[in-house]
BABATOR-140749 format. One line per 3 residues: number of its first residue (from 1); their letters; for each residue z, y, x of C-alpha. Coordinates in steps of 0.5 Angstrom, whole numbers, plus 500, padded with zeros to 3 digits. Last residue first. Example, Ala and Ser with C-alpha at 12.3 -4.5 7.8 and 13.67 -1.06 7.14 Angstrom:
BEGIN
2 = SA = 514:498:527  516:491:525
END
This chain:
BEGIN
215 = XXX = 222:912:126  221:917:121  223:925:123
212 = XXX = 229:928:120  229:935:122  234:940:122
209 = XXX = 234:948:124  242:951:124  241:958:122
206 = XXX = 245:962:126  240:968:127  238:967:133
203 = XXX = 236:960:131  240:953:133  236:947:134
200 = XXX = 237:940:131  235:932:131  235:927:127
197 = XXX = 231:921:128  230:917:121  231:911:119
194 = XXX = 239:911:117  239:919:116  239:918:108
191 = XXX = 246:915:109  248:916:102  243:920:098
188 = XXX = 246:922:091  247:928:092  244:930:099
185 = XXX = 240:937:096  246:940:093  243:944:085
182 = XXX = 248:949:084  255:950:086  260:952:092
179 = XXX = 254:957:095  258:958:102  253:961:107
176 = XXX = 251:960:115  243:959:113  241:951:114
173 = XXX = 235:950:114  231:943:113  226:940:116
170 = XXX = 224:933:113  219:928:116  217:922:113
167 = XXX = 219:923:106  217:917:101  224:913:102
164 = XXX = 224:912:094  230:917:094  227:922:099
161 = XXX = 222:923:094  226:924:088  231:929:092
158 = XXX = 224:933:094  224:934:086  230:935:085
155 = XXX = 230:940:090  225:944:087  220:943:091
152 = XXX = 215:943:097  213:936:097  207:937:103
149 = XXX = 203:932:103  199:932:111  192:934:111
146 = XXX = 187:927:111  182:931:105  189:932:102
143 = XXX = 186:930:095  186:922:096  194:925:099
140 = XXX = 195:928:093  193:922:088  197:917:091
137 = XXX = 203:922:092  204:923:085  203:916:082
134 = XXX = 209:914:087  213:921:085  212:918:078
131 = XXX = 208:922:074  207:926:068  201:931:072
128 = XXX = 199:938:072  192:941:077  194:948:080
125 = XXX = 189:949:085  189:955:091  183:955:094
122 = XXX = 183:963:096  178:964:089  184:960:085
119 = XXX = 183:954:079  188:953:074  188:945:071
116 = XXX = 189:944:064  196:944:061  200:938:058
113 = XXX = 208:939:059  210:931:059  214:932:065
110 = XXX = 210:937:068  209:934:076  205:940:080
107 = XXX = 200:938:083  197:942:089  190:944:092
104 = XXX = 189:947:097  190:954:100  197:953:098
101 = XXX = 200:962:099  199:963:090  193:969:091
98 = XXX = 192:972:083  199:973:082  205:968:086
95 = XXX = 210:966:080  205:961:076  199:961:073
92 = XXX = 202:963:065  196:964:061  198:959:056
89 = XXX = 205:961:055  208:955:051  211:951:057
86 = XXX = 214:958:059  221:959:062  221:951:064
83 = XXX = 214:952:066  216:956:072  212:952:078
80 = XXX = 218:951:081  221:949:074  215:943:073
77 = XXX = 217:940:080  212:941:086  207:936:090
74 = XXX = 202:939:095  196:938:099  192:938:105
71 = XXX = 198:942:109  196:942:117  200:948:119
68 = XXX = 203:953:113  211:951:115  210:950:122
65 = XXX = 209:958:122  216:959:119  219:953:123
62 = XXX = 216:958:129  218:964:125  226:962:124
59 = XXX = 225:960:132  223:967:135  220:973:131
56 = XXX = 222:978:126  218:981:122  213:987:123
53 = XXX = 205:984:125  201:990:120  199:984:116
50 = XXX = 203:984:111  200:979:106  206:978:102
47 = XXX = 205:969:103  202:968:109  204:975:113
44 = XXX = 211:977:111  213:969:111  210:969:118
41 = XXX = 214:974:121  219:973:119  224:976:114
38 = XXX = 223:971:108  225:966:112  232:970:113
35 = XXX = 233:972:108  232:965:104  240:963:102
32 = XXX = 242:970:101  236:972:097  237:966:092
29 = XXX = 245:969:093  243:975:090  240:972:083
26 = XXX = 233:970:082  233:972:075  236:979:076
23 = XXX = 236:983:069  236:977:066  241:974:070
20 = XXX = 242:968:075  247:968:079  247:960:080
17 = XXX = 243:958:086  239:952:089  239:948:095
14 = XXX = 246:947:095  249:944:102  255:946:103
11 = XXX = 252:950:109  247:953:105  240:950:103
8 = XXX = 233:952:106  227:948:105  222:944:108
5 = XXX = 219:937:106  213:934:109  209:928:108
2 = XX = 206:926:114  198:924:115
END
C-alpha cells in the first residue's frame, strides 16, 4: 500500500489559481495549469467518458493512467470536495454529477461541516470526517481493501500530509507557466527532498514530470 499525491503546479510553484470570477470560477489560468492533463487521452476516457480513443498520448498520458491505477481509497479537503461554496446546501454531491471518477471509496476532511455519507451507482463513496491527517489516513487505508491512498487535494490538504511525513510517493507536473500568486504547494516545506528519491522526465509537451519516491 502507497499513499500518492498527484498534481499540477506551475513553474513558480502554485498549485492553485486566482482569476476567479462569477461568470468563470474556475478561471483561465486553472485551464492553463491542467491543458494538458485534461487533453490526454486517459483523462477524456476516465474522467469525460470519451470513448472514442481522441486525446494526446505519450508521456502526459502515462502519468495520466498512472494516476487511476491501484487506488483503494482517497482523502480530499472540504474546498475540492465544494463545501466552501455550499456547506448549507444538502443536496450538494460534488462537482462531477451522478458519476464522480473515484470508483472507491473517499474521505472528504469537513472541518466541522456535518454531512452524512453519499453513496454512487459506479462505487463512488462520499464519507465526511473532522479529522487529522493521521486519523484520516487510518480510516482510508482500513477502507482501501489493500489499494494505495491517494491524497488527491487541495493543496493544503496535500501540504498537510507532506508535513507529517505521511506521503510516500509524490508526482508532481510542472506546466511551463508563471502564476505569481495562489496557493504554492512548497510553502513551508524546507527540504522535503531529504528521504526521498527524486527523479524527473520531461513530456512532449514541456511539462517537467517529478517524482519524490520514499527511500
Amino acid at each position: 500500500m502507497t499513499v500518492r499525491v498527484d498534481l499540477n503546479i506551475s513553474l513558480d510553484g502554485y498549485a492553485t489559481t486566482t482569476d476567479q470570477t462569477p461568470e468563470n470560477p474556475f478561471g483561465e489560468d486553472w485551464g492553463r495549469l491542467v491543458a494538458v492533463y485534461t487533453s490526454t487521452r486517459t483523462f477524456r476516457e476516465r474522467v469525460l467518458g470519451d470513448e472514442s480513443g481522441s486525446g494526446t498520448t505519450g508521456i502526459d498520458d502515462r502519468y495520466g493512467a498512472e494516476y487511476f491505477e491501484n487506488v483503494g481509497a482517497e482523502i480530499m479537503g472540504a474546498g475540492m470536495f465544494g463545501l466552501h461554496e455550499h456547506a448549507g446546501d444538502p443536496d450538494w454531491k460534488g462537482w462531477w454529477g451522478d458519476a464522480p471518477p473515484f470508483h472507491c471509496p473517499v474521505f472528504v476532511l469537513t472541518h466541522g461541516i456535518p454531512r452524512d455519507p453519499i453513496t454512487f451507482a459506479n462505487g463512488t463513496e462520499f464519507h465526511f470526517l473532522d479529522a487529522s491527517p493521521e486519523e484520516a489516513l487510518v480510516r482510508a487505508v482500513e477502507a482501501s481493501g489493500g489499494g494505495d491512498v491517494r491524497i488527491g487535494g487541495g493543496v493544503r490538504t496535500v501540504r498537510s500530509f507532506l508535513a507529517a511525513g505521511l506521503v510516500d510517493r509524490l508526482h508532481v507536473a510542472i506546466v511551463p507557466i508563471l502564476l505569481g500568486r495562489g496557493e504554492n504547494l512548497w510553502q513551508d516545506l524546507r527540504g522535503l527532498e531529504q528521504g526521498y528519491t527524486v527523479s524527473s522526465e520531461v513530456a512532449e509537451s514541456g511539462v517537467v514530470h517529478v517524482t519524490f519516491a520514499r527511500d
